[in-house]
C-alpha positions as CSV (number, residue, x, y, z in Angstrom):
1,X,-15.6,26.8,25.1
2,X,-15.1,23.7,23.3
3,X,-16.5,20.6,24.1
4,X,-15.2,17.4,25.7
5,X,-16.1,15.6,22.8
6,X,-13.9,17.7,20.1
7,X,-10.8,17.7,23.1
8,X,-11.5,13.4,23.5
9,X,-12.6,11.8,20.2
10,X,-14.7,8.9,20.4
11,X,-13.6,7.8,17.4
12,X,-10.0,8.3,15.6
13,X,-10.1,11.2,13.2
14,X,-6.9,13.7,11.7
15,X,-7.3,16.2,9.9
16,X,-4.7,16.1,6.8
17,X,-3.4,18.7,4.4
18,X,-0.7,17.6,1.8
19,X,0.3,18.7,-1.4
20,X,-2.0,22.4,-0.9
21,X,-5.0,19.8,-0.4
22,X,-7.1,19.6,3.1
23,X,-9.3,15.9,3.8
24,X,-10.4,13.8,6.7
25,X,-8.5,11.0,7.4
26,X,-10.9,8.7,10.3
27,X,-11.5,5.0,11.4
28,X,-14.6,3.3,12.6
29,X,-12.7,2.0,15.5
30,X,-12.3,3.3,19.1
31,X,-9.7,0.4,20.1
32,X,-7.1,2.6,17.8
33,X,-7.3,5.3,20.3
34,X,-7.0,3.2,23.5
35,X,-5.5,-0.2,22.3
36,X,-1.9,-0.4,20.9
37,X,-3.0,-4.7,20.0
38,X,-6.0,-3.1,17.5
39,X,-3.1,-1.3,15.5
40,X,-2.2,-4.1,13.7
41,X,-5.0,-4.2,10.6
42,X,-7.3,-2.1,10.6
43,X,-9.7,0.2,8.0
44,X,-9.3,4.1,7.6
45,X,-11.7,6.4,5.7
46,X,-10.3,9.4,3.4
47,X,-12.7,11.9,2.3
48,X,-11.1,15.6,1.0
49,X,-14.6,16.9,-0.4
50,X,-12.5,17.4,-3.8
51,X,-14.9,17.3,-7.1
52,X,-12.5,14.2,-8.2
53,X,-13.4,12.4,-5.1
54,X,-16.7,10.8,-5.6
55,X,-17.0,8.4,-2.7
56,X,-15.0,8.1,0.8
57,X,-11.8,6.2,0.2
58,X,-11.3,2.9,2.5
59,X,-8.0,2.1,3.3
60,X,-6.3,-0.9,4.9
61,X,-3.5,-0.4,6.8
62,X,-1.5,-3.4,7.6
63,X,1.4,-2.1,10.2
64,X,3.1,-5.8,10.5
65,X,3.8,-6.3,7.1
66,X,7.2,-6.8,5.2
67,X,8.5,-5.0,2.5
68,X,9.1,-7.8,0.3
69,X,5.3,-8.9,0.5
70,X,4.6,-5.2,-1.0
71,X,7.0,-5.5,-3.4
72,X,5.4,-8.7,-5.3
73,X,2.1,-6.6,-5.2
74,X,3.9,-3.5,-7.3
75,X,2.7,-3.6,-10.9
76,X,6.3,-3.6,-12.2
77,X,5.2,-0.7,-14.4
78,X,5.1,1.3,-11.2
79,X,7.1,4.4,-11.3
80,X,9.6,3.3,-8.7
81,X,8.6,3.4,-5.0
82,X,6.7,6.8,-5.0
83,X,3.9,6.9,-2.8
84,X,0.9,9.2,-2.8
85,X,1.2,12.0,-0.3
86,X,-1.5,10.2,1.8
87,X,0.3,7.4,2.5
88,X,3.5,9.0,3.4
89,X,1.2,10.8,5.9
90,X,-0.2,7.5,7.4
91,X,3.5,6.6,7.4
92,X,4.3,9.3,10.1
93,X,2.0,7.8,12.6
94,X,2.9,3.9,11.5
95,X,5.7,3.6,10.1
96,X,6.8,0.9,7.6
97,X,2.8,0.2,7.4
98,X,1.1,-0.8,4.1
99,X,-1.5,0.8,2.8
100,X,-3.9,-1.0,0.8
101,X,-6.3,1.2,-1.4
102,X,-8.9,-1.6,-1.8
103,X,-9.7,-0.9,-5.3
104,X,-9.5,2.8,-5.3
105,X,-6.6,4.5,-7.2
106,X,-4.5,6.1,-5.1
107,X,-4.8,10.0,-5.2
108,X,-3.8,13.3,-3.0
């Protein structure tokens, strides 16, 4: 039988796999499961247990955001507008959201 707790999160958590790679995508947060207003910046964790990986990722998600803002934070030696798999995946639930790595290089 599984548990309330695992049917009703108390805290946001997905379970990803892209690219033949499995990780944890969660927030600190409960509003972002109950309050559409909290969805507007907010932090996310990544961690895929991959030897690469050496600390949990924090993301920033920014869901209000306009494309031309991200486009005068692209490195102009960018390779075009590919994204890493992640953030196509975040994408899904908020689309048109930027995702900030907060120092980390992007990966997965």
């Amino acid at each position: 039988q599984v548990s309330p707790g695992l049917r009703t999160p108390r805290l946001p958590v997905w379970l990803c796999s892209a690219s033949g790679r499995h990780g944890v995508l969660f927030g600190t947060d409960s509003r972002l499961l109950s309050d559409w207003k909290s969805e507007r910046v907010f932090h996310l964790y990544f961690y895929s247990g991959q030897q690469e990986q050496t600390q949990t990722a924090h993301l920033t998600i920014d869901t209000h955001s306009h494309h031309w803002e991200e486009a005068q934070r692209e490195d102009p030696c960018s390779p075009g507008k590919r994204r890493p798999a992640l953030e196509m995946a975040i994408r899904t639930k908020w689309a048109g959201a930027t995702v900030s790595w907060n120092g980390t290089d992007p990966f997965f």
